[in-house]
N, C-alpha and C positions, 0 to 999 in steps of 0.2 A: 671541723670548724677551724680558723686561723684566725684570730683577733692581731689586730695592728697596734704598738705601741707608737715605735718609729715615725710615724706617719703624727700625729697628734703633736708631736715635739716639732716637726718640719712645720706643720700648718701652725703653728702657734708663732714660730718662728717669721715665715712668712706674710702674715696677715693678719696674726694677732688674733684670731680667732682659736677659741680652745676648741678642740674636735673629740671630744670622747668618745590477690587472692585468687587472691587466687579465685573464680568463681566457687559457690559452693556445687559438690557435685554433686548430681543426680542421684548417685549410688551410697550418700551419706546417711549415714543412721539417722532413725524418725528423728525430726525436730521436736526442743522441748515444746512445752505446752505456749510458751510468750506469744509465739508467733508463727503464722505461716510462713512461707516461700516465698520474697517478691521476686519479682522480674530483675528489678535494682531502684537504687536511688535517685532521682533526680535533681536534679539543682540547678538555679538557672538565677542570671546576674544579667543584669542590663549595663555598661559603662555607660549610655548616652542618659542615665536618670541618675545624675548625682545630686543629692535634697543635705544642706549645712555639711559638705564633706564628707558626705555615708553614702555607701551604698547598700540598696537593697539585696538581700537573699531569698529567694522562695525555693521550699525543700519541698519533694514529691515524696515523702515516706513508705517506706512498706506498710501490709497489712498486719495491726498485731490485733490479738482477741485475747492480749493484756489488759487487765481495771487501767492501767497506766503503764507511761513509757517515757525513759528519760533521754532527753537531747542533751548530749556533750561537746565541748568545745575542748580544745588542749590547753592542758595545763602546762606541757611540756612535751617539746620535739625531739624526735632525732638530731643527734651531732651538736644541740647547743649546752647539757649539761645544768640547766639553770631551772629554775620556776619560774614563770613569765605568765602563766593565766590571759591567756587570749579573750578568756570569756568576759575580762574586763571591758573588751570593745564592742562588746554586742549590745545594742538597744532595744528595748522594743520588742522584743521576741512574743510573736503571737502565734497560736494554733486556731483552724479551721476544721468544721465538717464540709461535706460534700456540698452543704448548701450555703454557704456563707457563713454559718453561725458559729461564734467567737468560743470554744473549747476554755477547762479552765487548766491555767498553768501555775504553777507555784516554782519560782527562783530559787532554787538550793546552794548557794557559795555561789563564787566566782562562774564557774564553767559548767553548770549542771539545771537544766528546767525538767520540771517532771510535768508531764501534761497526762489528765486523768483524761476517764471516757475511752483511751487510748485506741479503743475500736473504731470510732468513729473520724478520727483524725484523718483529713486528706492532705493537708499541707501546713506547712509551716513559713511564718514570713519574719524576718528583722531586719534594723537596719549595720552594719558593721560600720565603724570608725578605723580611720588607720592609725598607725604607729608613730610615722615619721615625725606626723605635724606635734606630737606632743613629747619627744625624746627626753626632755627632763622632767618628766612625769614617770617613768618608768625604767626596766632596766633592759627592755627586749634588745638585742644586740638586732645593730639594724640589718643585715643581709637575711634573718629570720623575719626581720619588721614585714609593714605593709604602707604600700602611698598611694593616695587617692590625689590626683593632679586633674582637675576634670578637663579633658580635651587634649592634655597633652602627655600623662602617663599614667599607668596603673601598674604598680609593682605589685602582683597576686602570688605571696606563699599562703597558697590555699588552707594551709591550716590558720590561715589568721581568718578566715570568711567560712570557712563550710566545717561541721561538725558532723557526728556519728552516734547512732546508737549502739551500746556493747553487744546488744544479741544479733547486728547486724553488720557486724566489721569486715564481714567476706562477703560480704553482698556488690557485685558490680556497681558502680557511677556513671551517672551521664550527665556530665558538667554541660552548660549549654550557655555562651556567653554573648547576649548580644551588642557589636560598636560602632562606634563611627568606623564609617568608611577611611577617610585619613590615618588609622590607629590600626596597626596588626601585633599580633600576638607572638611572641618568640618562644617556643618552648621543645623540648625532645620528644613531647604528647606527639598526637598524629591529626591535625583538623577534620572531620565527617562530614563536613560540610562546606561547600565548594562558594559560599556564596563570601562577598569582603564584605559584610557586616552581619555575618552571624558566624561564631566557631560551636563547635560540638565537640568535644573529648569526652571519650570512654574509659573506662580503669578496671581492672578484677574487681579492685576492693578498697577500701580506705585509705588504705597506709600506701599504694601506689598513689594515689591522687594527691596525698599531701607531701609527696616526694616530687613528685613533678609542678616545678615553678613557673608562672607565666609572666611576661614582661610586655603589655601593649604600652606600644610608642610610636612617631613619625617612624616610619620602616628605617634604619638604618643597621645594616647586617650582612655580614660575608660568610661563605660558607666556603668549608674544603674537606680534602679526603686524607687521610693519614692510614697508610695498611690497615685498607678496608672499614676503617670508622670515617663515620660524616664526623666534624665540626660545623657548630654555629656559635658564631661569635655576633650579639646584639649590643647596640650602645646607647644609651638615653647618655646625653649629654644636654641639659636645658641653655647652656649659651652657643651649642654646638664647638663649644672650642675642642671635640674631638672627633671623633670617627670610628667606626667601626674600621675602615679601611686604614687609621691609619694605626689603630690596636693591632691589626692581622699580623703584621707579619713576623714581629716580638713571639707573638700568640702559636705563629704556626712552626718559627724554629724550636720555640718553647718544648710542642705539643710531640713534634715528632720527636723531640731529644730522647724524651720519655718513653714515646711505644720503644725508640730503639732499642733504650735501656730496659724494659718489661720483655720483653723480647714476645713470647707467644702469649704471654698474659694478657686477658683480652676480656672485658663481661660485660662490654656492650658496644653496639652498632653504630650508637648515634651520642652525641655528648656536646650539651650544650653549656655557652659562657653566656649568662649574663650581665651585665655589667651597669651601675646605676649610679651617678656621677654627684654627689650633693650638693646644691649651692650654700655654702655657708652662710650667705646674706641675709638667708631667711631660716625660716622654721623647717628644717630641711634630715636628712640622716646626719650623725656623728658619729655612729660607731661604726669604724672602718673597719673590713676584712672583707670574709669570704665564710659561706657557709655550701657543705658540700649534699649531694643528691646523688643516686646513683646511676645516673642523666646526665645532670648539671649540676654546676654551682652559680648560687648567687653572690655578686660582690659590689660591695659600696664603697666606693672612693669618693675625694673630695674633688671636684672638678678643678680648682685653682692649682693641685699639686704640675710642679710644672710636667715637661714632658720626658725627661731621662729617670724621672724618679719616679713618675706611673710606669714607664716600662722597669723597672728594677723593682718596683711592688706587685708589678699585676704577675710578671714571672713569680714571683716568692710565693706571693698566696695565689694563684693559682693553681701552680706545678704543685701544692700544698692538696691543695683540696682535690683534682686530678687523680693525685695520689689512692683517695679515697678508696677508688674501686680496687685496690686489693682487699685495703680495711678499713673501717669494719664492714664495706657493701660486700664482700665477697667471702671473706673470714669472718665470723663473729657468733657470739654469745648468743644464748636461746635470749638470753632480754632484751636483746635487737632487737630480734627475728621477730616474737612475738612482743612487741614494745604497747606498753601499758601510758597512755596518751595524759590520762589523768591520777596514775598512782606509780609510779615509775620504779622498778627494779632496777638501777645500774650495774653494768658489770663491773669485775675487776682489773679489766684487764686495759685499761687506759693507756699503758705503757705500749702496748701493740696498735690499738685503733689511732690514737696521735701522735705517739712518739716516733714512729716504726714508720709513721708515714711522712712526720716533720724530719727522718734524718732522709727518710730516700729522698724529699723535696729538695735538700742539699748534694745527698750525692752524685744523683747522677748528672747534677750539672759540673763536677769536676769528673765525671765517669764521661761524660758528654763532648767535653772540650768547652763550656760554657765558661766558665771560672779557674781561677790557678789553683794548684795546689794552696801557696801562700792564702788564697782568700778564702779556700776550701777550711783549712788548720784556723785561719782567723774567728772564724763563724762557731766551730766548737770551742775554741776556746771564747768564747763569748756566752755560748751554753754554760762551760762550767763556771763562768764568772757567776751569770746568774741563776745557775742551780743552786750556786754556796749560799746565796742569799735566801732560799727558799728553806721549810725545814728540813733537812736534809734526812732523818732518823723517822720520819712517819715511812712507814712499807706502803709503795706505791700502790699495793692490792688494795690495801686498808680506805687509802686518801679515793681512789679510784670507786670504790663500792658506796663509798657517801660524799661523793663528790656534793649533791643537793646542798646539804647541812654544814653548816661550821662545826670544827674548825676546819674541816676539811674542806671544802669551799675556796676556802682564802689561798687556797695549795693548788688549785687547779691551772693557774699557768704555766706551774711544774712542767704538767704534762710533754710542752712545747722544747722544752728546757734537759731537764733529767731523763724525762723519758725519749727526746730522739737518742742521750750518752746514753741510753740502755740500748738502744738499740744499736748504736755504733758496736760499743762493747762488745754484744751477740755475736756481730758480724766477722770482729775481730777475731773473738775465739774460735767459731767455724773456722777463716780461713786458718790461723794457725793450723789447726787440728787435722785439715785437709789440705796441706800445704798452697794453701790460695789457690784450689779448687775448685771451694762452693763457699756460700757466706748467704747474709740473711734473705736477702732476693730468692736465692734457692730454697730454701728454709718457706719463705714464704708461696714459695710455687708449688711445694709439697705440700704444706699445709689445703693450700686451694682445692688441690684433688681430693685430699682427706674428708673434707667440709666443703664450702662452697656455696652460691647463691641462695641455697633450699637449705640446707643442712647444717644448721649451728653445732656450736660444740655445748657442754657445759662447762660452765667456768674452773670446778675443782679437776679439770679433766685436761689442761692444757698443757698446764706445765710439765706434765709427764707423756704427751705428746710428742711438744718439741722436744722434749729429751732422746725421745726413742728415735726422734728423724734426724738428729744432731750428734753430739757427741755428750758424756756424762757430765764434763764441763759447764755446761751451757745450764745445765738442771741445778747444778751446785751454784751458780755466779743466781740464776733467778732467785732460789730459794733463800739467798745468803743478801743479797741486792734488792732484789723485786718487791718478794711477800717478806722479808727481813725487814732490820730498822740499819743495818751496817753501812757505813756511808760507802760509795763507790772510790779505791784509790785508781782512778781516771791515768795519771801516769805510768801507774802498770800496765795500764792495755793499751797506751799509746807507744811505751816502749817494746811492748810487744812488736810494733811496725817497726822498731829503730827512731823513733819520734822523742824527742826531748826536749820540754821548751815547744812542744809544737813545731820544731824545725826539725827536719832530717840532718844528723850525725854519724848514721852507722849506714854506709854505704854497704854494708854484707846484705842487709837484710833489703834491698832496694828493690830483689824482686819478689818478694812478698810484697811490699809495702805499692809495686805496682798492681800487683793483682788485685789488692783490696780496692784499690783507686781506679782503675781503667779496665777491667774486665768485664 
């Protein structure tokens, strides 16, 4: 996730406006007693029945020969860190039998209906509300949000419309969304259905479906190929004052900069951009960024920002959230892997998932030829401005494990902050160590093979990882830095390069300090 300050201070400036499974297999041990086997989930949504700004869901549930059975909504998502309770937006939540007859349901909290009889259950219907239209009602950062625009957009992060039950989370989906013909759907899913006013998508299991984002709009969308990955790039722009065609091509030097700098790092085929434009005039998104998938990312801009400074934002958080698919989509914690939708485990290791991702978002655009050195050194030292401001003596493990809860909470921009100078830091020591060798990219490439899309690590298990694929350094600055309270002295490892003042001085060390930058 990449939250936008910058942007808020401009538009405010400007306009006066404030802007804030896998299937289960065959060969799996008996199932408990809750429930049989279904086939999968069904779910199906109509765009062309919008009733007061809602739309309807009807769920096709499994078979259980449960007394009862609870439907869940999320309380919290991947990549946003926050408590947001979706189940806020749901209305009206009813159960049915086979025959009509109204089943009885009891409301437990925010995001949890328990429905008895639970055998006899064949579907499930309610209405969902979106997010956008009510933004100072809540705190959903909007590129997690949802907008119901009837006729002219439907921003669907699925986890804001379709829920799960716990005994049933590796159970395949069959999303099935029927729309107007004028309105197609942009997503990295695959359509099953050929016809332009019905889509069908398929998923193993839960947590893929609510990974994968859908954006119906007037079609406007360019697509291209970067060593062997598709792009799609979509634009909802409601005054049209933009374009997909004319975001591309920012988009596409952007995009390859990146594969060139991952070099064989690669964990998926297809990678889509969203893109959702907000009219401030109205009841519309304000929280600007970019929220990442391991597909896509979604990202909400303000549509007025003018046009040199959507292209210097959509680069930052995007090449941000891009980033993603090493971490956490490709590296990460068993609390990912197996992520608890309504009671949530964090890991500790925030400093790798966003920090590690928000410094490569910077470097390889000076590894790239994108930016100078000078803007390269300006940007961290802009970091440690506002890391000093943060509390600097909480251990990132610490602040990272309860990120949910205050005090720790209020520490979570850090991340963006402190933790890409961890990451700098890292990369620094490796090269010393290897005389600008290998550095954190490598570190990271190793790690991949170690772990990987399927294979979490555990969290007390990391730090002694990287130590073993690094050097004893790198295990002593974590222990002393990371899970420590010691503040980081930042000009020691930047003089490590010859770097003083953020300016080069010591021309001896010039080719180290290339290697770290252009290799």
């Amino acid at each position: 996730m990449r939250k936008l300050l910058t942007v808020f201070v401009s538009i405010l400036l400007l306009t006066g406006f404030s802007a804030e499974a896998q299937k289960k297999s065959k060969k799996a041990a008996t199932p408990k007693p809750v429930a049989s086997m279904p086939a999968n989930v069904k779910v199906d949504m109509d765009l062309n029945v919008v009733k007061d700004d809602k739309l309807m869901v009807t769920l096709t549930p499994p078979k259980t020969i449960s007394e009862s059975i609870t439907y869940c909504i999320p309380r919290t998502v991947p990549g946003t860190y926050s408590t947001d309770n979706y189940g806020k937006f749901v209305d009206d939540l009813k159960a049915f039998d086979s025959k009509g007859n109204e089943l009885s349901v009891v409301h437990e909290g925010d995001n949890f209906w328990k429905i008895n009889n639970a055998p006899q259950l064949a579907k499930i219907t309610y209405w969902v509300n979106d997010t956008f239209d009510v933004e100072y009602t809540h705190d959903i950062f909007s590129p997690a949000g949802t907008n119901i625009n009837e006729g002219n957009n439907f921003l669907l992060n699925t986890h804001g419309f379709v829920g799960y039950f716990k005994e049933f989370l590796n159970t395949p989906y069959t999303l099935t969304i029927a729309h107007p013909a004028t309105l197609w759907g942009a997503t990295s899913m695959t359509d099953a259905d050929k016809s332009d006013i019905k889509d069908v998508f398929k998923t193993s299991r839960y947590a893929e479906l609510v990974e994968n984002p859908i954006m119906y709009s007037k079609p406007d969308y360019t697509t291209f190929n970067i060593n062997g990955m598709d792009i799609l790039i979509s634009v909802y722009s409601p005054s049209g004052k933009y374009t997909a065609e004319m975001i591309t091509p920012d988009m596409k030097t952007m995009m390859t900069a990146q594969k060139n700098f991952l070099g064989n790092f690669n964990s998926t085929k297809k990678y889509t951009v969203l893109l959702y434009l907000s009219d401030l005039r109205k009841k519309d998104a304000k929280g600007f960024g970019a929220l990442e998938h391991p597909t896509a990312t979604t990202v909400v801009m303000p549509e007025l920002l003018p046009k040199k400074q959507m292209a210097e934002q959509m680069k930052d958080v995007v090449s941000h959230e891009f980033f993603h698919i090493v971490t956490p989509l490709t590296i990460h914690a068993r609390q990912i892997q197996d992520f608890d939708y309504n009671d949530p485990k964090m890991s500790e290791h925030l400093w790798m998932y966003e920090g590690v991702t928000e410094y490569f978002a910077n470097l390889f655009q000076i590894n790239q030829g994108l930016i100078t050195e000078k803007e390269f050194f300006g940007r961290m030292k802009e970091k440690v401005r506002n890391a000093s401001r943060m509390n600097d003596t909480m251990p990132f493990t610490e602040m990272s494990a309860n990120v949910l809860v205050k005090p720790y909470k209020d520490q979570y921009l850090n991340v963006y902050e402190k933790g890409a100078l961890i990451g700098m830091c890292i990369d620094i020591i490796i090269r010393e160590k290897s005389n600008g060798e290998r550095g954190i990219l490598d570190l990271m490439q190793r790690l991949s093979k170690e772990y990987g899309v399927n294979k979490a690590f555990d969290d007390s298990e990391l730090f002694a990882k990287i130590t073993a694929l690094t050097y004893p350094e790198v295990g002593d600055f974590l222990k002393t830095y990371v899970s420590g309270s010691k503040p980081i002295p930042y000009a020691d490892y930047f003089a490590k390069m010859g770097v003083v003042d953020y300016e080069f001085t010591d021309t001896a060390k010039t080719a180290l300090k290339d290697a770290w930058l252009k290799k």
